[in-house]
C-alpha positions in Angstrom: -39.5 -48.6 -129.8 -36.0 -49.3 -130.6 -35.4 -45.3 -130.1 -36.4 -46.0 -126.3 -34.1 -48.9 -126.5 -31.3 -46.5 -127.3 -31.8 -44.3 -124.3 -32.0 -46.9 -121.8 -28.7 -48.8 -122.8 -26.9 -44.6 -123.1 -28.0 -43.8 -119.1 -25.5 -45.3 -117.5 -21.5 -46.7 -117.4 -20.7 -50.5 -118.3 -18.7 -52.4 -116.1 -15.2 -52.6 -118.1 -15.7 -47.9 -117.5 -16.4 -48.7 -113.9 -13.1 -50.9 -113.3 -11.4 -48.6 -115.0 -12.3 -45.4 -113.1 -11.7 -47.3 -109.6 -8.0 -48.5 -111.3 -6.9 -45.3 -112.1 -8.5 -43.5 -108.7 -6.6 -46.1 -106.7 -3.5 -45.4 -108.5 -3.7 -41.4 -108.1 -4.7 -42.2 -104.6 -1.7 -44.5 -103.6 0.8 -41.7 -105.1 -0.5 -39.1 -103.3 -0.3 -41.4 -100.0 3.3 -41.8 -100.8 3.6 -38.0 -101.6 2.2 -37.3 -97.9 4.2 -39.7 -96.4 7.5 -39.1 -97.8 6.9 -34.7 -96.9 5.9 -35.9 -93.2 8.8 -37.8 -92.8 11.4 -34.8 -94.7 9.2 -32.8 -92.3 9.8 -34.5 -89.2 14.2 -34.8 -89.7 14.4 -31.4 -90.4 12.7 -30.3 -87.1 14.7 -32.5 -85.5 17.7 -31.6 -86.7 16.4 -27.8 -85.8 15.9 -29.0 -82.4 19.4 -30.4 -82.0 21.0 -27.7 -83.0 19.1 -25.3 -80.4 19.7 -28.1 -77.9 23.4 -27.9 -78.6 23.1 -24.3 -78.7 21.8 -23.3 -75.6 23.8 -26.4 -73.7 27.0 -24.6 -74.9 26.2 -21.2 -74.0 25.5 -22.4 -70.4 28.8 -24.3 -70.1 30.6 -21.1 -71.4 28.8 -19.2 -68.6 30.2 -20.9 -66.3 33.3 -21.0 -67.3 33.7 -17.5 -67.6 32.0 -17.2 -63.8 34.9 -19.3 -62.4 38.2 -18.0 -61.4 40.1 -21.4 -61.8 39.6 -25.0 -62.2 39.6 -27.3 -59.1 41.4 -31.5 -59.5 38.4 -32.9 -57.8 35.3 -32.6 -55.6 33.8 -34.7 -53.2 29.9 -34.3 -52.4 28.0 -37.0 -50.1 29.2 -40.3 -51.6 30.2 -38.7 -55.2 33.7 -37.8 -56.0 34.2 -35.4 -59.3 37.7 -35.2 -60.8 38.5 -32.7 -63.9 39.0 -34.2 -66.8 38.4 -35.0 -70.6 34.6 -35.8 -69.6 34.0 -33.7 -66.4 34.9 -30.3 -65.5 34.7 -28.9 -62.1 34.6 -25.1 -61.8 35.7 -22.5 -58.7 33.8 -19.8 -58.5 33.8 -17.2 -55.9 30.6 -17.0 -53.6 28.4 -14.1 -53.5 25.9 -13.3 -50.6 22.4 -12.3 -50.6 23.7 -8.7 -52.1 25.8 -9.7 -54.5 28.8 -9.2 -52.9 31.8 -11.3 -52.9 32.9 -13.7 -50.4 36.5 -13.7 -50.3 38.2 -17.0 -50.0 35.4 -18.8 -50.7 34.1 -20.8 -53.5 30.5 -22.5 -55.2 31.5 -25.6 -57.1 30.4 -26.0 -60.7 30.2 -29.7 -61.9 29.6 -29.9 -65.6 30.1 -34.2 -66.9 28.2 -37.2 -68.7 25.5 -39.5 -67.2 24.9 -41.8 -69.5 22.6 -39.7 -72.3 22.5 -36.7 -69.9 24.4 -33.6 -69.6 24.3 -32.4 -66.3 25.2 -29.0 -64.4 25.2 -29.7 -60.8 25.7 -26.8 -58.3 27.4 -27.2 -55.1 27.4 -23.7 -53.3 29.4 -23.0 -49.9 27.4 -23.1 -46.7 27.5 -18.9 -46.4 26.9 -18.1 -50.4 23.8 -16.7 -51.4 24.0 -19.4 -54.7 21.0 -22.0 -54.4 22.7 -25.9 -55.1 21.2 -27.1 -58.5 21.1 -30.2 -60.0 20.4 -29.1 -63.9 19.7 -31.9 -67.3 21.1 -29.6 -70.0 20.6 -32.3 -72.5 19.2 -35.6 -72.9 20.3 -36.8 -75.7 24.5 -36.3 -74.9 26.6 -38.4 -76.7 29.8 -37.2 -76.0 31.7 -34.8 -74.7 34.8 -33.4 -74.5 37.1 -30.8 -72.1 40.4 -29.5 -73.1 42.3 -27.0 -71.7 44.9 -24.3 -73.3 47.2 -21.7 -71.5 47.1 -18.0 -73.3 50.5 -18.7 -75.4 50.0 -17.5 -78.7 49.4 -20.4 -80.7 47.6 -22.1 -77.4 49.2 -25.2 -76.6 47.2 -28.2 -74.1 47.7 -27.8 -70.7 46.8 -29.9 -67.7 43.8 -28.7 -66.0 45.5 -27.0 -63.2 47.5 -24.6 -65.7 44.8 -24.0 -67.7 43.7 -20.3 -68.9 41.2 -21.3 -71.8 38.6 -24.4 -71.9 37.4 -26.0 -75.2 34.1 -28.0 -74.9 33.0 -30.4 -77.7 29.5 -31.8 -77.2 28.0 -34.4 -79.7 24.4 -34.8 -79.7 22.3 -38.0 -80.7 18.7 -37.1 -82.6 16.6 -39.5 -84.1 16.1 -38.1 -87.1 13.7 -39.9 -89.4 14.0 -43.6 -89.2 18.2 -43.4 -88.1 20.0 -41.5 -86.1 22.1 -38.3 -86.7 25.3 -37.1 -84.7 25.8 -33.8 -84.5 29.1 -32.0 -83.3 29.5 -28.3 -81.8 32.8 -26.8 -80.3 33.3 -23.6 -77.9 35.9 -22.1 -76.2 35.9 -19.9 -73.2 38.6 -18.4 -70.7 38.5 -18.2 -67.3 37.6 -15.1 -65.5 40.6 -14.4 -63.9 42.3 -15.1 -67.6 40.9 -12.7 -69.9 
């Protein structure tokens, strides 16, 4: 009898081994929570930071496009009710208009408007009424938070110009990414001459 006894009180865990267990399951458990956590958010600011550096990227290489399209820089523009002046936050580009065969206009110009709004870089499009060029209202970025025009003539060293005596156009843009729980600024620079400049 007392051999039965035995097996019955061996089958199965006592409490204090069942606390136990649970303790040290919840520990592992909240660890590897934290683990998780912590990756997803490493995760999460490094593609951020990825996509702010394409964003900056690509926003730059369609600025220097355009510069390079434009045979010279005009003071100001005014479209409708908005007036445009060149400056250290807006650039307004001259380029010659093309028609529907890719010929040049002679004499006549498409207006390239490249400035701030707020968070939002914008490339705006003003083509004359006989170019082939469609107008254009483009959001380059949406997360702008500066930017920055100088212009150079081709002296060797360059020196700053005004706008109207410029031969080479530096553009800084500064883009704000939430990255993680705060917020990263990131800085790019390009230059570019004009196409009449090379």
């Amino acid at each position: 009898m007392s051999n039965v006894k035995c097996q019955i009180c061996n089958k199965g865990l006592t409490l204090v081994e069942v606390l136990v267990a649970m303790g040290i399951v919840t520990v592992t458990g909240v660890l590897l929570v934290a683990v998780i956590v912590n990756s997803t958010g490493v995760f999460s600011k490094q593609s951020s930071k990825i996509q702010t550096g394409v964003s900056i990227n690509d926003s730059l290489m369609q600025i220097r496009g355009a510069i390079k399209q434009a045979s010279g820089i005009a003071e100001t523009l005014t479209q409708g009710s908005a007036t445009y002046t060149t400056g250290s936050d807006q650039l307004i580009l001259k380029v010659i208009s093309i028609d529907s065969s890719n010929n040049i206009i002679e004499e006549t110009f498409d207006y390239f408007v490249i400035f701030q709004d707020q968070n939002i870089l914008r490339f705006k499009i003003f083509p004359d009424a006989q170019s082939s060029r469609s107008s254009a209202d483009k959001i380059l970025s949406v997360s702008l938070d500066g930017i920055l025009f100088q212009y150079f003539n081709s002296g060797i060293p360059p020196s700053e110009v005004t706008p109207a005596e410029a031969t080479k156009i530096r553009v800084s843009l500064k883009l704000k990414q939430k990255a993680g729980s705060s917020f990263e600024i990131n800085t790019a620079t390009s230059e570019a001459n004009l196409r009449n400049n090379l």
